[in-house]
C-alpha positions as CSV (number, residue, x, y, z in Angstrom):
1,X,-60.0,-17.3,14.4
2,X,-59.3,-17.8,18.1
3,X,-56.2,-19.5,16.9
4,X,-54.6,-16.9,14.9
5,X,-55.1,-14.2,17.3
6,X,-53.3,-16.5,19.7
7,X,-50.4,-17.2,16.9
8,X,-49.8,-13.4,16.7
9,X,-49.7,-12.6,20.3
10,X,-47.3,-15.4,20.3
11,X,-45.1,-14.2,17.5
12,X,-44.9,-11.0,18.9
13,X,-43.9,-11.9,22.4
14,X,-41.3,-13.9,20.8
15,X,-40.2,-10.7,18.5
16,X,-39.9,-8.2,21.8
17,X,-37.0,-9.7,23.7
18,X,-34.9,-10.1,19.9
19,X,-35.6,-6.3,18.9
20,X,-34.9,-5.3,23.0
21,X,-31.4,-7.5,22.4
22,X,-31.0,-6.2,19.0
23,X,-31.0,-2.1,20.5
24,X,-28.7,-3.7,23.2
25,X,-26.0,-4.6,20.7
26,X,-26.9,-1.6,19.0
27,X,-26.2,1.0,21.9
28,X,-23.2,-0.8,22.6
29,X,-21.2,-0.5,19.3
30,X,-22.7,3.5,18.9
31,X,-21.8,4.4,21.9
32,X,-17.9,4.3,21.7
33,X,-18.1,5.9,18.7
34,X,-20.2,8.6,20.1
35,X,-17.9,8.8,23.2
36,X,-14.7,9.2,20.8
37,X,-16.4,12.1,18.5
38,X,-18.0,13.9,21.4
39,X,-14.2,13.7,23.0
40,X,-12.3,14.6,20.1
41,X,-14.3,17.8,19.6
42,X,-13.7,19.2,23.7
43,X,-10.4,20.3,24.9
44,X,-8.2,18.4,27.0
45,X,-8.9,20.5,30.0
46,X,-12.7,20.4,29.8
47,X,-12.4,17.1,29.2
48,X,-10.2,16.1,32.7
49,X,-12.8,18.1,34.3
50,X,-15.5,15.8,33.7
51,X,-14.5,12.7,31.0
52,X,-17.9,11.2,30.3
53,X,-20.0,14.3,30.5
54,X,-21.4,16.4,27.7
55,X,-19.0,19.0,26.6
56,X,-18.5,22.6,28.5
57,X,-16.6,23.5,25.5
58,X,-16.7,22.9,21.8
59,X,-13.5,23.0,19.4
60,X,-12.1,21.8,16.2
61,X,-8.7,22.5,17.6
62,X,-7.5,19.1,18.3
63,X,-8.3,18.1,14.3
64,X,-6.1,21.5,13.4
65,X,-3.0,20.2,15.8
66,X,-3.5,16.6,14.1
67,X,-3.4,18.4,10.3
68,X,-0.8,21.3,11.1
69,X,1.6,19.4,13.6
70,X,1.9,16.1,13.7
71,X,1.0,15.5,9.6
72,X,-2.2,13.5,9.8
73,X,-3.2,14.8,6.3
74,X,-0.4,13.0,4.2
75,X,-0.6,10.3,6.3
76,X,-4.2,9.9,5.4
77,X,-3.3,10.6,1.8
78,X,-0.7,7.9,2.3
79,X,-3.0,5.5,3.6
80,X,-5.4,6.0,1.0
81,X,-2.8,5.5,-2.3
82,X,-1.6,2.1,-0.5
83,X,-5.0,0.7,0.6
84,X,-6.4,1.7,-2.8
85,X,-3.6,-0.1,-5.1
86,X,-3.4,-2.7,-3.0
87,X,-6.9,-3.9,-2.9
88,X,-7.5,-2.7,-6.5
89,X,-4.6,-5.7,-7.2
90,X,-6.4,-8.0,-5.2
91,X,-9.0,-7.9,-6.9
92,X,-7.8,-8.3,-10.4
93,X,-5.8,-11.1,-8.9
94,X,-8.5,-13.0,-7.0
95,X,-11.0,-12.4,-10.2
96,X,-9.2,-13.7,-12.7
97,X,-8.0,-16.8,-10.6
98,X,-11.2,-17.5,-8.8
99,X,-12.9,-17.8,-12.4
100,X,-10.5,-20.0,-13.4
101,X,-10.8,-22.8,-10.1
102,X,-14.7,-22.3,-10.1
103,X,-15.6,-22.6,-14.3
104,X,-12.4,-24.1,-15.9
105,X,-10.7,-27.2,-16.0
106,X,-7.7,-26.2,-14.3
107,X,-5.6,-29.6,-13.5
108,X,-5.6,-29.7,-9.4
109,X,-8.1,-27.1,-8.6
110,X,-9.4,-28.6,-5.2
111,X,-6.0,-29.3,-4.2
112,X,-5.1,-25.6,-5.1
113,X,-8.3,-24.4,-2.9
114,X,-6.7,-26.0,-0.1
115,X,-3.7,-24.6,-0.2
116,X,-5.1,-21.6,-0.5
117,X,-6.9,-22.3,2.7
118,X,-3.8,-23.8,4.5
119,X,-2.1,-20.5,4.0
120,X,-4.7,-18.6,5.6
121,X,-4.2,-20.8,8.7
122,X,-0.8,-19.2,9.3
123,X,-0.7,-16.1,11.8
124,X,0.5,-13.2,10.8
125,X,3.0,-12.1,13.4
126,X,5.2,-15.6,12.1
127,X,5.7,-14.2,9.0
128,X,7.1,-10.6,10.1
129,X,11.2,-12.3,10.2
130,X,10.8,-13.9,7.1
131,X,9.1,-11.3,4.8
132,X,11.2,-8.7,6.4
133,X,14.4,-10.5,5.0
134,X,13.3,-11.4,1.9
135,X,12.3,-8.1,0.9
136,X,15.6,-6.6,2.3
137,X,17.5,-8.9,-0.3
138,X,15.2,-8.1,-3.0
139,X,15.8,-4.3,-2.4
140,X,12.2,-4.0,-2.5
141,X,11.8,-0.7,0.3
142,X,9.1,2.0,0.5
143,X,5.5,1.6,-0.3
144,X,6.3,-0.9,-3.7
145,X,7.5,-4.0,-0.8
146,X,4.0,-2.9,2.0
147,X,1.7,-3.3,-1.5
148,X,3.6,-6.6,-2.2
149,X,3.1,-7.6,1.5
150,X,-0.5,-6.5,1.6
151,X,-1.2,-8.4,-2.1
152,X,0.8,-11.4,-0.6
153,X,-1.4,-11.8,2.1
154,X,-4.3,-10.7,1.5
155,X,-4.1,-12.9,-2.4
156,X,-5.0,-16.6,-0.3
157,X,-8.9,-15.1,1.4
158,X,-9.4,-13.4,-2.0
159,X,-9.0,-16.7,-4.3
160,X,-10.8,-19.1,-1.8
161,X,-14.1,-16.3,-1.3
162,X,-14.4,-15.6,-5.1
163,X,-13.9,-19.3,-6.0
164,X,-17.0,-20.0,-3.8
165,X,-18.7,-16.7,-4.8
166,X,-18.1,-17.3,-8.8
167,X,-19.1,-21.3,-8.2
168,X,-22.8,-20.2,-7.7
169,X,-22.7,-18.8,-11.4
170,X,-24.9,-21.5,-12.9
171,X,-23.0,-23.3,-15.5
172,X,-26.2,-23.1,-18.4
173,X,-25.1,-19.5,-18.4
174,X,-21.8,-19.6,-19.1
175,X,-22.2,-22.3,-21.6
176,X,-24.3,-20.0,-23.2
177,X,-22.0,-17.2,-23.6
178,X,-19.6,-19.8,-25.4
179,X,-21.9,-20.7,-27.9
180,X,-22.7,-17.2,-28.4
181,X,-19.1,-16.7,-29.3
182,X,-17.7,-15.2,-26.0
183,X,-14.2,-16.1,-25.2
184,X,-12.6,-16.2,-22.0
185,X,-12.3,-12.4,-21.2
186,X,-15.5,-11.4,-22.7
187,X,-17.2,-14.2,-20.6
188,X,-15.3,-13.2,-17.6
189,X,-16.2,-9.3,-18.7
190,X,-20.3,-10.2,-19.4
191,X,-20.9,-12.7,-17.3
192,X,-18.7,-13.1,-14.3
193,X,-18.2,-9.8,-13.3
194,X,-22.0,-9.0,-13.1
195,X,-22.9,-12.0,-11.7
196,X,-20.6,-11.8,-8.8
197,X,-20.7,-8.1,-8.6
198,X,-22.0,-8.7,-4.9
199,X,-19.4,-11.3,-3.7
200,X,-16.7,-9.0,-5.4
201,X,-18.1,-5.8,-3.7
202,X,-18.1,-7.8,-0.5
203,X,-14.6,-8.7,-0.5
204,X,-13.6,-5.2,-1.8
205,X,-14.8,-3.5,1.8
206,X,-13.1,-6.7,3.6
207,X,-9.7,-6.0,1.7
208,X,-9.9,-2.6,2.2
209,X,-10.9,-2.8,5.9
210,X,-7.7,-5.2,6.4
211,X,-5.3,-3.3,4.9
212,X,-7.0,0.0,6.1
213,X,-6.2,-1.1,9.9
214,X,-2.8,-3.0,9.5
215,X,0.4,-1.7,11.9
216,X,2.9,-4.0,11.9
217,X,4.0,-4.1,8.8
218,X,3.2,-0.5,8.4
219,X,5.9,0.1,11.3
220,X,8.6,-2.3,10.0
221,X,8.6,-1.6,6.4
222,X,8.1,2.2,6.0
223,X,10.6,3.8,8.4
224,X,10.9,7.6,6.6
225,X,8.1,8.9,9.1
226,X,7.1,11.6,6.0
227,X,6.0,8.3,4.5
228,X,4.2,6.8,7.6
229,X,0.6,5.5,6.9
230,X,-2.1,6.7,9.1
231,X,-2.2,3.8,11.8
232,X,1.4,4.4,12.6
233,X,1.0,7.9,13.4
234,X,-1.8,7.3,15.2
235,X,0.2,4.7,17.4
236,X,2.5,7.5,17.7
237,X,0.2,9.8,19.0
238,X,-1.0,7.8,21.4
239,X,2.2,7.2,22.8
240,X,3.7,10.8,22.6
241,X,0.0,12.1,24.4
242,X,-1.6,9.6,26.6
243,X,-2.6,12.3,29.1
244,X,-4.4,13.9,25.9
245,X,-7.4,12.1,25.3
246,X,-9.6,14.3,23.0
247,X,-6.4,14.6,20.8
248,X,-6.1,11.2,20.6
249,X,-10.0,10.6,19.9
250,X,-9.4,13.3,17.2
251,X,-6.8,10.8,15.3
252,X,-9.0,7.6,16.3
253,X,-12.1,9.2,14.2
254,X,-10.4,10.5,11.6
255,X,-9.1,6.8,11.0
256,X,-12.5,5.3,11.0
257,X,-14.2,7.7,9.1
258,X,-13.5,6.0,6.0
259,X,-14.4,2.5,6.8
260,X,-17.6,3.8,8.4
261,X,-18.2,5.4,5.8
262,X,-17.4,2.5,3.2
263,X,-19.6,0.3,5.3
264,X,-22.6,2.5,5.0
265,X,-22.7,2.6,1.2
266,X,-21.6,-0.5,1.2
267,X,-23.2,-2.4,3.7
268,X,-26.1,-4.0,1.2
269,X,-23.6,-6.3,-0.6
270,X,-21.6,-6.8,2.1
271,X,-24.7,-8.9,3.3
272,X,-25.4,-10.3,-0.4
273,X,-22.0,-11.7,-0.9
274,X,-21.8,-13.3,2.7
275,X,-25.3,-14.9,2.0
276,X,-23.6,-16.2,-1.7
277,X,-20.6,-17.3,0.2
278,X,-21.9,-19.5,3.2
279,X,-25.1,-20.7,0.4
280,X,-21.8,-22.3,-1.1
């Protein structure tokens, strides 16, 4: 008896300084986030008067100048049609070939894997030159060459994380469905899809978050401002009005509301598919 008591004390002295770190990290990711919405809702004057007190003052002003002046609506709108066609083609994409190099005999699929992996070595800013020429000879301008862009790169991650997720589908299953009569699309309809629903939700919110917060190509591609995505004018914001912080707060909120948002609802398979990818 005297030893279990002594077990518990033990497990709980060893649970207080992990839930004390835990509220650390906790306090320090909400607390920028409470700083921006507290200073985006204050006006600039109230805020120079005291910056990291509570506010004197309280005004949606700063969200009616983004929407009236400087055209934060469409961009939002704008951001919203590319993120959402782009990671809607990402995913069709990625499905259909990570079924194919995780269940069927495709000739060179561990050699295609690393490729796939090779190309997710390369950074990002090497590749602005070369995609920026190749889509001005292929005419492709305007949103149709950022979704090619965002497809391109984003195509390599998708293929290598649903290979791994759709490998952990247990081959009796599938095998199964064949003998059942299921071809290849009803398989990948029944079966697949289900099965990796988590893995596939997972990498929906990664897409979406990396495509969501991209500015470079956003910048070079798309130079009709009217057709600006949201991170752009946001940059431009915060160059044209350094010295106005709550506006700027104003436009650095409305850019994350969506993600937090996304991760909230989504957050539950987020942690499902990570655990199906590293169990891989």
């Amino acid at each position: 008896m005297t030893d279990v008591v002594s077990s518990r004390l033990s497990s709980r002295r060893t649970r207080w300084p992990i839930f004390i770190a835990l509220c650390l990290v906790a306090v320090s990711i909400l607390y920028p986030l409470w700083f921006v919405v507290i200073t985006s809702l204050r006006p600039n004057a109230d805020y120079l008067r005291d910056p990291f007190g509570l506010p004197g003052e309280w005004t949606l002003s700063n969200y009616v100048t983004l929407a009236n002046s400087y055209g934060l609506g469409q961009a939002f709108l704008n951001s919203m049609f590319v993120t959402t066609v782009s990671v809607v083609i990402v995913l069709i994409l990625a499905t259909i070939a990570g079924h194919a190099l995780a269940k069927l005999p495709v000739p060179g699929a561990k050699y295609i894997t690393a490729t796939f992996v090779s190309v997710m070595l390369i950074p990002g800013p090497v590749l602005i030159i070369p995609i920026y020429l190749l889509l001005a000879r292929l005419g492709l301008g305007g949103y149709a060459g950022l979704i090619l862009v965002y497809v391109a790169t984003g195509l390599p991650f998708a293929t290598f994380f649903l290979t791994l997720t759709f490998r952990g589908i247990p081959d009796e299953v599938m095998e199964a469905a064949r003998i059942d009569g299921a071809g290849l699309f009803r398989t990948l309809w029944s079966i697949v899809l289900p099965m990796g629903s988590s893995g596939i939700a997972t990498l929906a919110v990664l897409q979406f978050l990396g495509v969501w917060n991209e500015l470079i190509f956003a910048i070079i591609l798309i130079r009709d401002q009217s057709m600006w995505l949201l991170t752009p004018t946001l940059a431009t914001i915060g160059e044209r009005f350094v010295t106005d912080q709550p506006l700027v707060s104003a436009g650095l909120f409305v850019t994350a509301s969506v993600p937090l948002i996304l991760l909230a609802f989504a957050s539950r398979y987020i942690m499902q598919g990570l655990q199906v990818g590293v169990s891989r």
